[in-house]
GUROBA-400300 format. One record per residue (C-alpha): residue number from 0; residue in one letter; chain; x, y, z. Coordinates in steps of 0.2 Angstrom, whole numbers. Layout:
N
+-----+--------+--------+-------+-------+-------+
| num | residu | chaine |     u |     v |     w |
+-----+--------+--------+-------+-------+-------+
| NUM |      A |      A |     X |     Y |     Z |
...
+-----+--------+--------+-------+-------+-------+
This chain:
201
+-----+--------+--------+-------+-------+-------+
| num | residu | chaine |     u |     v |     w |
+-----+--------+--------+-------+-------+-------+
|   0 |      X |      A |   574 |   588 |   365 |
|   1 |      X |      A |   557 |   592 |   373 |
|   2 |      X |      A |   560 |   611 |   372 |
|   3 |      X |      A |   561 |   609 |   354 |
|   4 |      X |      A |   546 |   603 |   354 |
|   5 |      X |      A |   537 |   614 |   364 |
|   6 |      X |      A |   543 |   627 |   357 |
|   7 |      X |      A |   535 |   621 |   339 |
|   8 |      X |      A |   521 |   616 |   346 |
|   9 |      X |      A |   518 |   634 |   352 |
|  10 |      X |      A |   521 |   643 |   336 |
|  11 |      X |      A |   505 |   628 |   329 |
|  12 |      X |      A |   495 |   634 |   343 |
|  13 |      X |      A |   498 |   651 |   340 |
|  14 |      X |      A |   496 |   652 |   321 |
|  15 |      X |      A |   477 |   641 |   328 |
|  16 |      X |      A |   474 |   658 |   339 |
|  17 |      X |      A |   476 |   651 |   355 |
|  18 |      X |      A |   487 |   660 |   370 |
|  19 |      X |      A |   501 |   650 |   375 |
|  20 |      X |      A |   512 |   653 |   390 |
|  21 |      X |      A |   528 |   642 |   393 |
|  22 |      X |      A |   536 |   635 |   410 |
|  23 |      X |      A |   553 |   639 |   402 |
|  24 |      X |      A |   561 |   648 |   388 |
|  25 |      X |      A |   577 |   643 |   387 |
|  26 |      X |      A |   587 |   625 |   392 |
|  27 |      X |      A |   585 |   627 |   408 |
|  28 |      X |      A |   578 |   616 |   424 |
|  29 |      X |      A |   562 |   622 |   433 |
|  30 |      X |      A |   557 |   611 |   447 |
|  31 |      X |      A |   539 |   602 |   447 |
|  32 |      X |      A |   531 |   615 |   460 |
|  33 |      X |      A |   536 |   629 |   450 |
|  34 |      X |      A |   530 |   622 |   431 |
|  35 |      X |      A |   512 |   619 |   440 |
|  36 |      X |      A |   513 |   635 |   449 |
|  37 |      X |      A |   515 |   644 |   434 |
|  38 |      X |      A |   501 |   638 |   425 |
|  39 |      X |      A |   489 |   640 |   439 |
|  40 |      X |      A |   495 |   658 |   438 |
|  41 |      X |      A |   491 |   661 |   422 |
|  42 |      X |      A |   474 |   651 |   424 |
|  43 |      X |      A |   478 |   641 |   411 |
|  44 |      X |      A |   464 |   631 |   402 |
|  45 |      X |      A |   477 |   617 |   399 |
|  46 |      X |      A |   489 |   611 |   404 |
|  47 |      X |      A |   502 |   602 |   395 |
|  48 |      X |      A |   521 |   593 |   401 |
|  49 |      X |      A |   530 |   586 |   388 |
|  50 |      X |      A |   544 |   571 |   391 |
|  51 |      X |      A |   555 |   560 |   386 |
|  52 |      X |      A |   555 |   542 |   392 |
|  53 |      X |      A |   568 |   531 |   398 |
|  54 |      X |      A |   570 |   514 |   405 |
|  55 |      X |      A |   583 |   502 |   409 |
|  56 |      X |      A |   578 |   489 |   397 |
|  57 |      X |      A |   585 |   497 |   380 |
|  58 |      X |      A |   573 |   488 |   369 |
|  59 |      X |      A |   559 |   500 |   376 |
|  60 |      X |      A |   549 |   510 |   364 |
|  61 |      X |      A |   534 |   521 |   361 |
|  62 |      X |      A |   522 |   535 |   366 |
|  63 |      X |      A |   511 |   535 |   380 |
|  64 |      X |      A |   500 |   548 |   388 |
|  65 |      X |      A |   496 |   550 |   407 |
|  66 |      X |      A |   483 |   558 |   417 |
|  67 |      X |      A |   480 |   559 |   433 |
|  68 |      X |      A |   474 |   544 |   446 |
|  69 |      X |      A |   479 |   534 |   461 |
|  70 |      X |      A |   477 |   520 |   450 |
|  71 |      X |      A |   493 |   512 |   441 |
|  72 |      X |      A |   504 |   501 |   438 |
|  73 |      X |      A |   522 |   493 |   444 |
|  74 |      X |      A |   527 |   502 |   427 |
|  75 |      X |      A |   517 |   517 |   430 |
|  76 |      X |      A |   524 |   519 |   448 |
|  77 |      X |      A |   542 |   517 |   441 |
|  78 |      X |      A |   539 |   531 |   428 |
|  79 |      X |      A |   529 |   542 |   440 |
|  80 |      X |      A |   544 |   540 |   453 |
|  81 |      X |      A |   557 |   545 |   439 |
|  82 |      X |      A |   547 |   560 |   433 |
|  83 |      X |      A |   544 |   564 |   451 |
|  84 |      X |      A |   561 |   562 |   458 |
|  85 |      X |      A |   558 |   550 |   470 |
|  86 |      X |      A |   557 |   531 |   471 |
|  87 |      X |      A |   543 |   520 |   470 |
|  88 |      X |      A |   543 |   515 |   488 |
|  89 |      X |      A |   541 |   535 |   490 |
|  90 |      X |      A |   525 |   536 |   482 |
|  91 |      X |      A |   518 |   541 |   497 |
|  92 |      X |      A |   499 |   539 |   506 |
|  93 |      X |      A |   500 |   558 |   505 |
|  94 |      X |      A |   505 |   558 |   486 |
|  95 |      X |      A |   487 |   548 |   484 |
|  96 |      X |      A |   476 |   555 |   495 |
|  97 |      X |      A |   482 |   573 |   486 |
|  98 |      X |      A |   480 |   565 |   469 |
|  99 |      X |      A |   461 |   559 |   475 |
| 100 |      X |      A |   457 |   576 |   477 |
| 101 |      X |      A |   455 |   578 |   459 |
| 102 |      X |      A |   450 |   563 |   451 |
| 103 |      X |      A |   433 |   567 |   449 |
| 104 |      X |      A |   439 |   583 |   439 |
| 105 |      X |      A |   452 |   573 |   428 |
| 106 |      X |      A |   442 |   560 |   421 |
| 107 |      X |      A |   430 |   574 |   415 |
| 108 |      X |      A |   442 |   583 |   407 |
| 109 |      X |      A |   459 |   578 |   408 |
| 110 |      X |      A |   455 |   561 |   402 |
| 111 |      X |      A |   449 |   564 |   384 |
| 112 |      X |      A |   462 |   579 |   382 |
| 113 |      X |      A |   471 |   564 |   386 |
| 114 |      X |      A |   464 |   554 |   371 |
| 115 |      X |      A |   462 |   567 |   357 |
| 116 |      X |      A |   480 |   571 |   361 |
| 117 |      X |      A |   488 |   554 |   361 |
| 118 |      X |      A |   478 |   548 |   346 |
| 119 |      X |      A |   483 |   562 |   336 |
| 120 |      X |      A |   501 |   560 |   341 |
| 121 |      X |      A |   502 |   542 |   338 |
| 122 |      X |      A |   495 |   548 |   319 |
| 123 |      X |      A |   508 |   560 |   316 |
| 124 |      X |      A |   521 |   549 |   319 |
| 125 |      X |      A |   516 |   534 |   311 |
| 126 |      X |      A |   514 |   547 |   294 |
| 127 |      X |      A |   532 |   553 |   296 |
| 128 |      X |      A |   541 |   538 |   302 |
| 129 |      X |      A |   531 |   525 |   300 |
| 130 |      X |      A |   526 |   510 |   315 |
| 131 |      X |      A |   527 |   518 |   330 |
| 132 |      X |      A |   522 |   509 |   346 |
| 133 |      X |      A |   506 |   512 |   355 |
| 134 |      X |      A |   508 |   512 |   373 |
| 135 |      X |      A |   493 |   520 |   376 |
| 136 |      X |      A |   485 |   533 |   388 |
| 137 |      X |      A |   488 |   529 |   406 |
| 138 |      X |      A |   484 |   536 |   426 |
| 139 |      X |      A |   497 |   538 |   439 |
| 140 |      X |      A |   502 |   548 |   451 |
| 141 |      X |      A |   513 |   560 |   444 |
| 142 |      X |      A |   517 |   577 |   455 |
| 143 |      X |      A |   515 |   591 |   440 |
| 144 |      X |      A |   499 |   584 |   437 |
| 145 |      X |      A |   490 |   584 |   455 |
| 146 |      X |      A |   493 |   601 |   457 |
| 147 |      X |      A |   487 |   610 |   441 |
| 148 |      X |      A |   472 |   618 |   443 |
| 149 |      X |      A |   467 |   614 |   425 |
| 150 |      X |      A |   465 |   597 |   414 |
| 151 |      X |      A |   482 |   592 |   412 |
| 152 |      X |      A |   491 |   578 |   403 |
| 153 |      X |      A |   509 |   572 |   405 |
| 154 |      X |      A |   516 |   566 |   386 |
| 155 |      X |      A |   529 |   554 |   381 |
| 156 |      X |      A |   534 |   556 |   366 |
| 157 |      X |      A |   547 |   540 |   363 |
| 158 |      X |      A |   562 |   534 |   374 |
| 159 |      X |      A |   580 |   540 |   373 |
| 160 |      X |      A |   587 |   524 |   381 |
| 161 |      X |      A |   580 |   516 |   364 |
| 162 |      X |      A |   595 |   517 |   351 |
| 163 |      X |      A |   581 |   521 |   336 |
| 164 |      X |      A |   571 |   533 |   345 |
| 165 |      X |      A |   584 |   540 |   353 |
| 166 |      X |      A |   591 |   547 |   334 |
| 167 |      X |      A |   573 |   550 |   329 |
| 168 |      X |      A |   573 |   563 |   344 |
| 169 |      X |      A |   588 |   572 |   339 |
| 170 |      X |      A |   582 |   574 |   321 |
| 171 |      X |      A |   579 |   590 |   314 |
| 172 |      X |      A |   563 |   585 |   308 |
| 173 |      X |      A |   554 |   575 |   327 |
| 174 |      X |      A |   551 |   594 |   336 |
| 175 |      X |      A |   539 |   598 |   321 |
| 176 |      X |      A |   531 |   580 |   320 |
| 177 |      X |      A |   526 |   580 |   337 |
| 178 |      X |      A |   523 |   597 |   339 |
| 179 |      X |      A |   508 |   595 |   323 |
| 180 |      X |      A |   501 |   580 |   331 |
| 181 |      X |      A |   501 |   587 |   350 |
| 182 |      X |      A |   491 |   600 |   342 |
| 183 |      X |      A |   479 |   594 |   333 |
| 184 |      X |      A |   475 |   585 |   348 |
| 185 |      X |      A |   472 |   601 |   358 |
| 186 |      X |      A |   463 |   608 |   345 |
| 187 |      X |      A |   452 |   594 |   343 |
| 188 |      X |      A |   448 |   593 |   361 |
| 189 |      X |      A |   443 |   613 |   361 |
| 190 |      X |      A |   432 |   610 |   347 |
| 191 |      X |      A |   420 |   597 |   356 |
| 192 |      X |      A |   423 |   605 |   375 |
| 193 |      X |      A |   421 |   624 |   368 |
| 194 |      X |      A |   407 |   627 |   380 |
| 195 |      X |      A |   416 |   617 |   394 |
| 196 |      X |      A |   434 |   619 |   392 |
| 197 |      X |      A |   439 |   634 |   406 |
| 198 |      X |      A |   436 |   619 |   420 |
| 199 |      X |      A |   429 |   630 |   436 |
| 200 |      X |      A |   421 |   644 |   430 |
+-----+--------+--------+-------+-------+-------+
């Protein structure tokens, strides 16, 4: 599901001018360390990790956008720990004191990336599909976050525990719905950081 969508969302970017490198190609697993390894790499100006949610209570529904912070919830700690692959007891004093690190540098950039991105997203979907649920940009520790070297976002794009978004993500048409909103997010977010967007240089 979420390679479809990255890979439409390239082809936006690229037809927008921008250079886009991808973690993976094909439908395969790359573990957290190498997809942040990668993009620091490449010195990446963003970074962007597309997901898709899941919970135990099926009724669960919606898009949400995460940057990084030590900050967060029991419901942030759960998701951090799934995407992590750990537990929420696991969520160690290391984990915050490395995510600390760069706070400072993700509320400057990360954080409207964070917004442009999910408000655009939220917009897309709602025009294609109609009400979509807004839960909103959030902070948590999440491991493919702290270690990027550049503004970087983690995307939800809907749950696949959730009976109606779970057939709205195999449809034909979702990969290209999200794929336009994603992007119009990144490109708005170039358009009012051009002078400031390459963090660190």
């Amino acid at each position: 599901v979420v390679l479809r969508i990255a890979l439409a969302l390239r082809e936006r970017l690229k037809r927008s001018g921008l250079s886009v490198s991808m973690t993976r190609e094909g439908d395969e697993f790359v573990s957290l360390d190498e997809r942040t390894q990668f993009a620091n790499r490449w010195h990446g100006d963003l970074f962007v990790s597309i997901h898709a949610n899941a919970s135990p209570r099926s009724r669960a529904n919606g898009v949400e956008t995460y940057l990084l912070d030590t900050r967060y919830d029991r419901n942030t700690a759960r998701v951090a720990a799934r995407e992590n692959g750990t537990t929420v007891a696991a969520l160690s004093e290391l984990q915050r004191i490395l995510a600390s690190l760069r706070l400072s540098y993700s509320e400057r950039y990360a954080a409207p990336l964070a917004a442009n991105v999910h408000a655009q997203l939220l917009r897309s979907l709602r025009g294609e599909y109609g009400e979509t649920r807004d839960l909103g940009v959030k902070r948590g520790p999440f491991v493919v976050l702290f270690q990027a070297n550049m503004p970087a976002i983690l995307v939800e794009v809907g749950f696949l525990t959730n009976r109606s978004e779970a057939r709205r993500l195999r449809s034909r048409n979702f990969p290209k719905t999200v794929a336009a909103g994603i992007a119009k997010g990144i490109l708005a977010y170039r358009d009012s950081h051009a002078r400031s967007i390459v963090a660190g240089r």
